[in-house]
N, C-alpha and C positions, 0 to 999 in steps of 0.2 A: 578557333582551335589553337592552344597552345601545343608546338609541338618543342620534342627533346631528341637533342643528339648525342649518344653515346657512345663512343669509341670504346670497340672491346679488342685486345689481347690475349685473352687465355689468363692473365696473370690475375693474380689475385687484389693487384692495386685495383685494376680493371673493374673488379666484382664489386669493391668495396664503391667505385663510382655508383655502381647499377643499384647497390645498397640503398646510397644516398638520395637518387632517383625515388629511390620506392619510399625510402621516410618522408622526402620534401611534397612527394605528389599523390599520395596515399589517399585513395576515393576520388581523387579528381574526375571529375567522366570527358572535360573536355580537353583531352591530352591525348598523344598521340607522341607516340615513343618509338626512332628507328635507330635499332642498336644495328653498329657497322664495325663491321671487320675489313680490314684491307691485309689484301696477300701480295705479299714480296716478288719484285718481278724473277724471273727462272733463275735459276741458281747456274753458277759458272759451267755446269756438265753440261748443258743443253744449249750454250752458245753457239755457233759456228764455231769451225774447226778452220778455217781460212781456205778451205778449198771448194771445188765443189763438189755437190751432193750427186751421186749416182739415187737414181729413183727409189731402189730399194733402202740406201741409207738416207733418204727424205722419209719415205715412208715410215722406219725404224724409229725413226727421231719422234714424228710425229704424235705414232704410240706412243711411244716413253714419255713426250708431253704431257698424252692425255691421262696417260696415269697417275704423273706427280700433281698434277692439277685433280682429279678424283679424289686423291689422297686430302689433299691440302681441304678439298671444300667437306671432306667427311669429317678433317680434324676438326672445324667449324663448325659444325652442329650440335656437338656437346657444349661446347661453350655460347650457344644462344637457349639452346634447352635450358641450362644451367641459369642465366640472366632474366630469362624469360618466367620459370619459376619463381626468383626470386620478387620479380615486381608481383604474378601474380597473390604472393603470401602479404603484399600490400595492397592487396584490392583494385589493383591497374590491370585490367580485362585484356585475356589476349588478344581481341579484335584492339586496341590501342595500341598494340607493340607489333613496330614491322622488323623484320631482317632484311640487312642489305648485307653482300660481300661484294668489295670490289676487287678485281684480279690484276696482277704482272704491275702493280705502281713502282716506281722508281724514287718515290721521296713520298714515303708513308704519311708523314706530317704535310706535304701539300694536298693529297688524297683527301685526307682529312676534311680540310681548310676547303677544298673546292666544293665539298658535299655540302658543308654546312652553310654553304655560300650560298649554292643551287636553289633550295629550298627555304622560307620563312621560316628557320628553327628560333627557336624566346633564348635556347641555351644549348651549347654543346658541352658536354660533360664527360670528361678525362678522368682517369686514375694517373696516381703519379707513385713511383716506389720510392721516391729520394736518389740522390746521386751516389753514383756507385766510385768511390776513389780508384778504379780501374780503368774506367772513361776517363778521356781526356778534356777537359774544357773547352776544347776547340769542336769537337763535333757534339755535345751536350746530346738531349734526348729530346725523341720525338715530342714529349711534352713542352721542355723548353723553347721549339723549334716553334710550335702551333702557338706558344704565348709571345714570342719574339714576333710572327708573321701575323697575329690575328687581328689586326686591326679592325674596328666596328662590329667586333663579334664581342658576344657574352659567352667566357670560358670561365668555366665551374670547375678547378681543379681538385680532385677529392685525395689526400695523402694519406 
């Protein structure tokens, strides 16, 4: 079984990977496709506050957790419906295409790299949007990040 690993974003570089997917493996039946999203770990408002929590404002926080995480995995499901379709219009069965989300990573680009690693994937396949002259060189992009780290991986960059 060859299997594919697809890193998705929402962004349209993203799509045009899952694109590529579906032209290169188009009728293959022994392929097995898991498009993964990773979500960013909690945003600075839900950090601690440096004191401590009286029970009500543990509980408070808690909620509010669980809703921005609600939120975040709802935003994610158009964006696999969306991927998902698109391989099916290339003849990749949706018993072939899994979803993963992973939650709270702290370096999107090792998220990545550990999944692809976990599992015998043939290829992990990236969109790239090109470099935005607002980014600094120094921190570069998740895509650069996965090709700088991916040592003994096969990465499929799609631009």
């Amino acid at each position: 079984m060859r299997r594919i690993l697809v890193a998705l974003d929402g962004s349209e570089c993203a799509f045009r990977a899952v694109e590529y997917c579906g032209l290169q493996f188009a009728g293959v039946t022994d392929l097995a496709v898991t498009l993964l999203h990773v979500l960013p770990s909690l945003p600075p408002r839900f950090w601690d506050e440096g004191h401590m929590l009286s029970e009500e404002e543990r509980e408070a926080r808690r909620r509010l957790v669980e809703e921005w995480l609600a939120r975040q995995k709802a935003s994610v499901e158009p964006i696999f419906l969306r991927a998902e379709a698109m391989l099916e219009q290339k003849d990749i069965q949706e018993a072939q295409v899994e979803t993963k989300i992973v939650y709270d990573s702290t370096d999107v680009a090792a998220t990545i790299l550990e999944e692809a690693r976990a599992r015998p994937y043939l290829t992990l396949v990236l969109g790239r949007c090109g470099f935005s002259p607002l980014r600094t060189p120094l921190l570069g992009s998740t895509t650069s990040r996965i090709i700088n780290r991916g040592a003994g991986l096969a990465v499929c960059v799609v631009e």
